[in-house]
C-alpha positions in Angstrom: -54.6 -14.6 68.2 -52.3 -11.9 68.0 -53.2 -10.4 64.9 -56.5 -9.7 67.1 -54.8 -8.5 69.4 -53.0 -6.0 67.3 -56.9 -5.3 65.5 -58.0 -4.3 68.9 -54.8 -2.2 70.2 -55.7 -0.6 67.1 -59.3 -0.2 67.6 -58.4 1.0 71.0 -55.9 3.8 70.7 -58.1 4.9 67.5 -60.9 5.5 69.9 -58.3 7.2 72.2 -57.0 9.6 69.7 -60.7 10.7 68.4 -61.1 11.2 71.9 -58.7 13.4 73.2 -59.0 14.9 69.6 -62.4 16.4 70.2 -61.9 17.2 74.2 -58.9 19.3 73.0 -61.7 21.1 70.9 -63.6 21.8 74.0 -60.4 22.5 75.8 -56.9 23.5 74.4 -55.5 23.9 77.6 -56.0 20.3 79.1 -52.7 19.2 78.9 -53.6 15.7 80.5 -55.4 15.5 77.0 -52.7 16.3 75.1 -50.3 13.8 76.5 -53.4 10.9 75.6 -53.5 12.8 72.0 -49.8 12.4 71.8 -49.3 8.6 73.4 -52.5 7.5 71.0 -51.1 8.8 68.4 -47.7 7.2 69.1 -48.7 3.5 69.3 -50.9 4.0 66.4 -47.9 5.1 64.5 -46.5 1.4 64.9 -49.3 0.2 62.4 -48.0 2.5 60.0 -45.6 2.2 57.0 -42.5 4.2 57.5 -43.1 7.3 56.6 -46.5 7.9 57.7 -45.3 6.4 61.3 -42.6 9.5 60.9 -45.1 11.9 60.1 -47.4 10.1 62.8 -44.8 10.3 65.5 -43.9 14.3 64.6 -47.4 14.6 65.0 -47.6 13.0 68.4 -44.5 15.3 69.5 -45.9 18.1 68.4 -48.8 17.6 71.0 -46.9 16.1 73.6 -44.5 19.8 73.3 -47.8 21.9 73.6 -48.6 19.6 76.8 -45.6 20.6 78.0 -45.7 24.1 77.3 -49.1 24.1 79.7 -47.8 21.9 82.1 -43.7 22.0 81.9 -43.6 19.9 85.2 -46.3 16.9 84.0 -44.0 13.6 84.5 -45.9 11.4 82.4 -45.9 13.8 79.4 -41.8 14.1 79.7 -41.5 10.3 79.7 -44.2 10.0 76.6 -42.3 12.6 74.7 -38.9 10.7 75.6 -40.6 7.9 74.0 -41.8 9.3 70.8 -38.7 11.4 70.0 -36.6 7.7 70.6 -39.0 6.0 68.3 -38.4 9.2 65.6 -35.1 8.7 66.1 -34.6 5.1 65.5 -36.7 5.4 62.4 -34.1 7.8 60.9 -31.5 6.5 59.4 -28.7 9.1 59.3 -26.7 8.9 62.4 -26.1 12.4 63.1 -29.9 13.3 62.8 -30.9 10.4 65.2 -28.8 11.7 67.6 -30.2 15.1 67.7 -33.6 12.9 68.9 -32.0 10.5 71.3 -30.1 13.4 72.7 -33.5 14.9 73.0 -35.0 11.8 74.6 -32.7 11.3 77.0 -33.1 14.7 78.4 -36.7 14.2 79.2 -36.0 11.2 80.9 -34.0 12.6 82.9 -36.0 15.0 83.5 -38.9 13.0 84.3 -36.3 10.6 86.4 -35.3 13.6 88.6 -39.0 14.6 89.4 -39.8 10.9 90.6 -36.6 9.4 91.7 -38.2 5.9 92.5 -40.0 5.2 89.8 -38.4 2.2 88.0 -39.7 2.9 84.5 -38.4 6.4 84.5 -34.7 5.2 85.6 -35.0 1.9 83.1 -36.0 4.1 80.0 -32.9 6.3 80.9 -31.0 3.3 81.0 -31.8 2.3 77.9 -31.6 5.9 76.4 -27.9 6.0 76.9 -27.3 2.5 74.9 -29.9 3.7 72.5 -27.5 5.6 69.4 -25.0 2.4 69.6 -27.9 0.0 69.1 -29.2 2.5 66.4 -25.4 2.5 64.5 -25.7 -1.3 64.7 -29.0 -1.9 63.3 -28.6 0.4 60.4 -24.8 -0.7 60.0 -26.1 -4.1 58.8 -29.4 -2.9 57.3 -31.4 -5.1 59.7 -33.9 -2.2 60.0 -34.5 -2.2 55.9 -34.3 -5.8 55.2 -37.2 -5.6 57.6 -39.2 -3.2 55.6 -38.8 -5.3 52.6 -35.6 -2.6 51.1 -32.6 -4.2 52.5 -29.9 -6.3 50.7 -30.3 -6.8 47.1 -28.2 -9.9 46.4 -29.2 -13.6 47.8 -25.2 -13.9 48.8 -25.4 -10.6 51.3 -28.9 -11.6 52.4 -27.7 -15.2 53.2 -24.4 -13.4 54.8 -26.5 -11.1 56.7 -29.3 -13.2 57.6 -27.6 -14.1 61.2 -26.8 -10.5 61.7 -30.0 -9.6 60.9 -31.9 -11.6 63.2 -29.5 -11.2 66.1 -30.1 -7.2 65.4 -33.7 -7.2 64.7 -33.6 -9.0 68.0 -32.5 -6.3 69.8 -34.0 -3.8 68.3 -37.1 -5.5 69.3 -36.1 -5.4 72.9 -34.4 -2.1 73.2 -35.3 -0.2 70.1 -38.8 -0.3 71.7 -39.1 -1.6 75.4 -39.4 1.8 76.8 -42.8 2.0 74.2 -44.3 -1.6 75.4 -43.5 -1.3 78.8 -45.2 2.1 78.3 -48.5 0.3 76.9 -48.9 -0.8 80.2 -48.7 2.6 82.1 -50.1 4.7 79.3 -53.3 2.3 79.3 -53.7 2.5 83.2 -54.5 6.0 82.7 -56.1 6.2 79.8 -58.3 3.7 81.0 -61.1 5.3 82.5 -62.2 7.4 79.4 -61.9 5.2 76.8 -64.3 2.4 76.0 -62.6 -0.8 76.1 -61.5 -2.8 73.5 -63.6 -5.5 71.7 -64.1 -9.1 73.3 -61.7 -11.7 71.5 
């Protein structure tokens, strides 16, 4: 059942991204567009292997920053580009480098946070921002992140060491390496919605 449901986010942020990929044809300046360009291209990057997700997610911030650059005040794209550049950076595995995104990402949350005050989602995603780079330190600390991609510990004594770690981290990372992005589903989707046919029937 959920492997289906995984097939048809798929299917359905595909269609979004041709989408917005030949409206932005028709109209470079739409930056409503762009920000659907950039969040497609975002959750499809979550079906990718590592370094295409990188390259996926650089992609979708490059088109989330021309949105910007149209339309500096558009909340949604702010909190859509905080999202991408946290993804980027918990993908990266040098500390320093990961920073430079959260540090990024957090901004734009604020941002967005300051231009709608009682939105929830913008204060919880700055919220999590700010634990974000010790949760990153932690998951790559023990390798959780590429034991998960199949490059982690080589030995069975460190995997059956880590293997409690591991879980407790992946764990987290589950819940706030990428809340801010599955929450987001549900808001990106709302507005999406209306120009992009629906996914399949299960």
């Amino acid at each position: 059942m959920e492997m289906q449901s995984d097939f048809d986010r798929l299917l359905y942020f595909e269609s979004a991204r041709r989408l917005a990929e030949e409206k932005y044809a028709q109209n470079p300046s739409d930056a409503d567009n762009l920000t659907k360009w950039g969040g497609a291209l975002l959750e499809l990057s979550q079906f990718q292997s590592v370094p295409e997700s990188k390259k996926m997610i650089l992609d979708a911030i490059s088109k989330l920053e021309e949105a910007l650059h149209v339309n500096p005040k558009n909340i949604n794209t702010l909190w859509v580009l905080g999202n991408a550049l946290t993804s980027q950076a918990f993908l990266t595995p040098d500390g320093d480098e990961a920073r430079v995104y959260f540090d990024r990402a957090t901004l734009y949350f604020q941002q967005a946070a300051d231009e709608d005050p009682d939105n929830e989602l913008y204060r919880k995603s700055l919220e999590v921002s700010a634990k974000a780079p010790e949760l990153h330190m932690e998951i790559h600390k023990h390798g959780s992140l590429q034991g998960a991609l199949g490059s982690g510990p080589s030995t069975s004594t460190e995997t059956k060491q880590s293997a409690k770690k591991k879980k407790s981290s992946d764990l987290k990372y589950d819940i706030f390496g990428w809340v801010i992005l599955a929450v987001g589903i549900v808001a990106w989707v709302g507005f999406a919605k209306s120009h992009v046919p629906p996914p399949p029937p299960r």
